[in-house]
GULUMLUM-523334 format. One line per field, with one value per residue (C-alpha): residue number from 1; z, x, y. Coordinates in steps of 0.1 Angstrom, whole numbers, always signed. Each point is the difference from the previous one (the first is absolute). Layout:
! GULUMLUM-523334
num <- (NUM	...) .
pz <- (Z	...) .
px <- (X	...) .
py <- (Y	...) .
This chain:
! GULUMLUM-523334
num <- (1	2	3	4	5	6	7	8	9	10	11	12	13	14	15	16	17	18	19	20	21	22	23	24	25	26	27	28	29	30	31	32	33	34	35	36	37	38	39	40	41	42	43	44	45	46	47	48	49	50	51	52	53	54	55	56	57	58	59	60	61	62	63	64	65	66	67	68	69	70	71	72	73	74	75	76	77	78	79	80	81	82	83	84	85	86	87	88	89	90	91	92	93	94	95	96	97	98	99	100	101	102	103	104	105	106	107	108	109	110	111	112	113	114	115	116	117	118	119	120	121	122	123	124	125	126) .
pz <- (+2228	-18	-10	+40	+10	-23	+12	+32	-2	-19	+25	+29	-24	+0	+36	+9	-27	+14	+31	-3	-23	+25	+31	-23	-3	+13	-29	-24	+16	-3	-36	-7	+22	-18	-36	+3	+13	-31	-21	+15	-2	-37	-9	+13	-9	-34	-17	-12	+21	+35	+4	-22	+22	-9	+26	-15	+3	+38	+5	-16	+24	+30	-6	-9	+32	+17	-15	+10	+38	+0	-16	+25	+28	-17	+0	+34	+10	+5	-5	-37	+2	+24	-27	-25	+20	+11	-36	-28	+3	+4	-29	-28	+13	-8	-35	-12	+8	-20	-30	+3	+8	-22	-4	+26	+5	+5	-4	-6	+6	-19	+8	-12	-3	-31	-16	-9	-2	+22	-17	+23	-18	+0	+16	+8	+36	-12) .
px <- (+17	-21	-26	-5	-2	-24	-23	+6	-12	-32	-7	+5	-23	-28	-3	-6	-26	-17	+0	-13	-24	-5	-10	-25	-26	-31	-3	+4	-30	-19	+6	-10	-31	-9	+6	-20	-30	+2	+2	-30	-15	+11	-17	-30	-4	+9	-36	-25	-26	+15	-34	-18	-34	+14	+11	+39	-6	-11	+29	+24	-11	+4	+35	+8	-20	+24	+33	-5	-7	+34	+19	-14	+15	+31	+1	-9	+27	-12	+28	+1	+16	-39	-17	+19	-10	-33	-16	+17	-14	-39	+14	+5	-37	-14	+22	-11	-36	-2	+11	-19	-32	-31	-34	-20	-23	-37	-30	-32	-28	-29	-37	-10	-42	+7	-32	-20	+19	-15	-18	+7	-13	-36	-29	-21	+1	+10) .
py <- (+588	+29	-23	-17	+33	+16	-34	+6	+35	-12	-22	+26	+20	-23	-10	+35	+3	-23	+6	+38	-14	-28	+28	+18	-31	+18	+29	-28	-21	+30	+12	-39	+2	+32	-11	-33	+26	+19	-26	-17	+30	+8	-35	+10	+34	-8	-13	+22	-24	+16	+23	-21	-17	-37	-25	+6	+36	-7	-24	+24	+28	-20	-11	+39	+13	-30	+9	+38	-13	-10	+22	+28	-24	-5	+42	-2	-19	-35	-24	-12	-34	-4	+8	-22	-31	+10	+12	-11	-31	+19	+25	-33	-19	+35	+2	-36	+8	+28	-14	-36	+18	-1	+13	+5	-34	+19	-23	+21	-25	+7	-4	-41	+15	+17	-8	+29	+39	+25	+30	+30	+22	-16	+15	-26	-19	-33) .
């Protein structure tokens, strides 16, 4: 009889765990919302080309500028669980093309009438 009751009580325990727990969703969304930013934003921060002038360095800085833009509306009160499925998806495309970026592809073109060198240091009118 002991042992039914001490279930029972676990049980009676347990429903009303979860149900407080169960009312307080939105803090919880938040705190998620507001860890994934941070971690983002750890990722990005966390390469010595962040203020480099190299297309990850631009990338990086992007996603950081970005990830600050919404933590300020997350502070401001815009609903977290909006952000979640508006940008997280934006957040990762901006992750995986920071770190499968390259070089930047710049084709200098030089001159094809490279015949003679030009003296201009020469006084004559030639």
């Amino acid at each position: 009889m002991l042992k039914h009751y001490s279930i029972f009580r676990f049980f009676i325990y347990f429903i009303l765990l979860s149900n407080n727990n169960g009312q307080n969703r939105l803090p919880h969304d938040e705190i998620f919302v507001q860890k994934y930013l941070m971690n983002h934003l750890g990722k990005m921060n966390s390469s010595p080309l962040v203020w480099q002038d190299v297309k990850k360095g631009h990338l990086r800085l992007k996603a950081i500028h970005y990830v600050e833009q919404l933590l300020d509306s997350l502070g401001s009160g815009y609903p977290p669980m909006d952000i979640a499925f508006r940008h997280f998806n934006k957040l990762t495309d901006m992750r995986w093309d920071v770190y499968e970026s390259g070089e930047y592809k710049l084709i200098l073109n030089e001159s094809k009438n490279l015949r003679y060198q030009y003296n201009y240091f020469s006084s004559s009118s030639e």
